[in-house]
C-alpha angles and dihedrals in degrees: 000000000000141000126229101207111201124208108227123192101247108221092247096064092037093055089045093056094039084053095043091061098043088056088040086057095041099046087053104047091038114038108021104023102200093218088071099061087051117105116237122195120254116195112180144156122240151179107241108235102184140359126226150158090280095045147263115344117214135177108241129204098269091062102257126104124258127207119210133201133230093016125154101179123120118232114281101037121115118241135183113225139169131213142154129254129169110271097233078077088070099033113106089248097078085041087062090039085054102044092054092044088065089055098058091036098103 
């Protein structure tokens, strides 16, 4: 005669990879939100500042400046570009990052 043995998940396993996941998913959607690592596109019109060998440099709308490729403009003209950032740079959170930084610039 023979025996069938049968593997059962004992509760313990089973309660360490139920909680696993539970952090996995909290951890995710709390600390690091994925919508914010994703690229959104930016299209906008500037004012060139310099020319270089890279390109024209303008100054964006978030106060840095952008360099753009394959740009045959003079300093001065206004051009239209596109280009990608990480959408945590539009979400109400940095505005409020931002907003509290200015009060502690001297």
């Amino acid at each position: 005669m023979q025996t069938q043995v049968q593997k059962v998940l004992t509760p313990r396993v089973l309660f360490t990879s139920l909680g696993v996941a539970v952090f996995s998913v909290l951890v995710l959607t709390t600390i690091a939100p994925v919508a914010h690592w994703i690229p959104v596109s930016v299209t906008e019109t500037a004012t060139v500042i310099a020319v270089t060998e890279r390109g024209c440099v303008v100054d964006g709308s978030n106060g840095y400046p952008i360099t753009v490729a394959d740009c045959k403009a003079s300093p001065g003209n206004v051009i239209q570009f596109s280009y990608l950032r990480p959408a945590i740079t539009d979400s109400q959170y940095m505005q409020r990052v931002h907003a509290r930084a200015d009060y502690i610039i001297p």
